[in-house]
N, C-alpha and C positions, 0 to 999 in steps of 0.2 A: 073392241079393237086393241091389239097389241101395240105395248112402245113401236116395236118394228113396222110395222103396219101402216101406222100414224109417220112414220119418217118417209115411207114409199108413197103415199099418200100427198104428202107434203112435197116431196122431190119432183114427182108429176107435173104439180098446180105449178111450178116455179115458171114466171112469165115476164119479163121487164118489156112495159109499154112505154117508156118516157122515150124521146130522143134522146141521145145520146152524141157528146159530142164528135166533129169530122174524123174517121181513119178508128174511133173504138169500135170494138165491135162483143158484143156479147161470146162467150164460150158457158152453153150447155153440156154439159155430156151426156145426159139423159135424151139428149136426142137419138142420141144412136142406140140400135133397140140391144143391142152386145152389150153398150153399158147398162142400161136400165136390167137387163137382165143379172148382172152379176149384184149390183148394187143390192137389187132385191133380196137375191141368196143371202148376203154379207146381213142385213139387217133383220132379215126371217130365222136368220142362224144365232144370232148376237144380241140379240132384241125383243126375243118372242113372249113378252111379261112385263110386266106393267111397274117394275121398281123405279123409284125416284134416281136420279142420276144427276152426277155436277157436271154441268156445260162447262167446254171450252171452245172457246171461240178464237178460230182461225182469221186470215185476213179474207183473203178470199181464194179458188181452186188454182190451181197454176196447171200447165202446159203437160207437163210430165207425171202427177201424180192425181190429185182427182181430176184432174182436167179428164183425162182419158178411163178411170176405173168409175166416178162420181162417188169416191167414198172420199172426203178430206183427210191429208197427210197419207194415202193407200197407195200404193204404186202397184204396177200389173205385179211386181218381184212378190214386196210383201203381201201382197192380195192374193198369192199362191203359197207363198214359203212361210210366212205369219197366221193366216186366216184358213187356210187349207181351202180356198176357192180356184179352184178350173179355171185359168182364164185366155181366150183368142189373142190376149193383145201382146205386141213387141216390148219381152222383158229389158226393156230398157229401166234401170232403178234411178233414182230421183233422192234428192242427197235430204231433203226435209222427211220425207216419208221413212230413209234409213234412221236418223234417228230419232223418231216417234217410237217405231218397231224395237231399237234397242230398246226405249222407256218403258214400254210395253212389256216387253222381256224380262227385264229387272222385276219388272209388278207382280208379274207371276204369269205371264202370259195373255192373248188374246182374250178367251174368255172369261177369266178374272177382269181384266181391267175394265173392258164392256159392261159387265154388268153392275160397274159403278159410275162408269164414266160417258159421257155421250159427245163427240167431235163434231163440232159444224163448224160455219165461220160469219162473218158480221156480213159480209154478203156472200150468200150460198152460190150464186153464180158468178162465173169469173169474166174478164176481160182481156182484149188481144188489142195491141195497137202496134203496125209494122211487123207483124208476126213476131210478136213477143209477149210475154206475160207484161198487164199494164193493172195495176190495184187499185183499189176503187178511188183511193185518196190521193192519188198521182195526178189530179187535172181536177181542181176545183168546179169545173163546170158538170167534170162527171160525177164528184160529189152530191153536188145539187140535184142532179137527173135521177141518179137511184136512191138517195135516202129516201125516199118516201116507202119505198120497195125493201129497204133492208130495214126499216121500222116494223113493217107490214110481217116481215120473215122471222123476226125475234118474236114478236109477239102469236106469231101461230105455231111457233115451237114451245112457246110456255105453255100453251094445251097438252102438252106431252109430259107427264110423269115428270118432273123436274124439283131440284132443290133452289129456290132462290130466295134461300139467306145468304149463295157466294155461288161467283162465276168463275171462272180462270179465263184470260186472256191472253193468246197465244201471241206475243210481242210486247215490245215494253217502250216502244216509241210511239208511232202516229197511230197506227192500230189500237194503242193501247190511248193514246188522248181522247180519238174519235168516239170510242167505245164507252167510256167513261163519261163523255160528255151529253151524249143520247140517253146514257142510262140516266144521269142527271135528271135530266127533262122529263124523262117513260117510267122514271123507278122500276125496271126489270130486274133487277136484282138488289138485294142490300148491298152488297161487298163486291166488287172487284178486284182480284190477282193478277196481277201479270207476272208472266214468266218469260225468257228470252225466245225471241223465233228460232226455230232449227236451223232453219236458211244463216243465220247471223251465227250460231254456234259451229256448224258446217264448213262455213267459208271464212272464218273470221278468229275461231279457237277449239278449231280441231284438236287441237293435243288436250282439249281440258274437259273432253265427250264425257268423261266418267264423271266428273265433277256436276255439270249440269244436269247428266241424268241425275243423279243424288239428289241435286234441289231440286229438280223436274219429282222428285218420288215426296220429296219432304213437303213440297206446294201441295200437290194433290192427297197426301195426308192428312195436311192439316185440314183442308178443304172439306172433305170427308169427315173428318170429327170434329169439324166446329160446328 
């Protein structure tokens, strides 16, 4: 079985049985057979071989960009203009997703960077509360209801081709404590990185996008040859 294979495989199984607290609600996108299908192409296309790869770990899918493709930080835009996948859905772009795609860019492109690098997030499935994006560490009690489920999700993505002398962790606050502190407990990796969320670079220091991708290329450099 291929890395790619093993990611589709995994995407499938994905299931949260805890309750969940009043008004959250899960967001799948593998529920819808459009998503599962393009998903499939992206990771049969990007994936089909068995090389070790450095994980980074997202927080979890949002509304706009894997919420609706199921690939993290992918949007229907770059999921067509980046990836060169066909896709049904309303190019609507998604301001984390744009700059992933520029970092990508810089690297050398899509299938250069894939085949070093592998994107998930500490919980693969996302959450909606009042129809909005709600993170899994925004409500303590929904902390409690899925870590069992995002313990569960690390560790059957370590059956995948992977390097874990070092992770990179996409955020450098709560994402990044939460992350850190599980891995404390599970030792899933030796090393933990964190780098700034796009979301926060986006909305918060637009004018310095070159800057970040810089250290966004230098993080993942060292990562690689350490």
């Amino acid at each position: 079985m291929t890395f790619g294979e093993s990611v589709v495989k995994f995407y499938k199984s994905l299931k949260i049985t805890s309750a969940l607290p009043a008004g959250v609600e899960v967001m799948n996108p593998i529920a819808s057979k459009e998503t599962f299908a393009v998903l499939k192409e992206f990771y049969l296309k990007y994936f089909s071989d068995n090389n070790q790869r450095v994980f980074l770990f997202g927080i979890n899918p949002g509304r706009f960009g894997g919420g609706i493709t199921g690939i993290p930080f992918t949007d229907p835009v770059t999921l067509e203009k980046d990836c060169g996948i066909i896709n049904p859905f309303n190019k609507r772009g998604e301001t984390s997703a744009e700059f992933i795609y520029k970092m990508i860019d810089k690297w050398g492109g899509a299938e250069k960077f894939y085949s070093s690098f592998y994107i998930t997030a500490v919980s693969p499935l996302g959450f909606i509360k009042d129809g909005k994006n709600y993170n899994y560490y925004d409500d303590n009690k929904l902390l409690t209801a899925v870590e069992s489920f995002i313990v569960s999700t690390v560790k059957a993505q370590l059956k995948f081709p992977c390097r874990k002398d070092v992770a990179i962790c996409i955020g450098t606050g709560k994402n990044f404590d939460y992350f850190s502190g599980i891995n404390a407990v599970h030792n899933f990796f030796d090393k933990i990185i964190a780098v700034p969320h796009p979301r926060y670079i986006m909305q918060y220091e637009r004018k310095k996008i070159k800057s970040h991708i810089g250290n966004y290329v230098k993080v993942l450099n060292e990562a690689l040859n350490s």
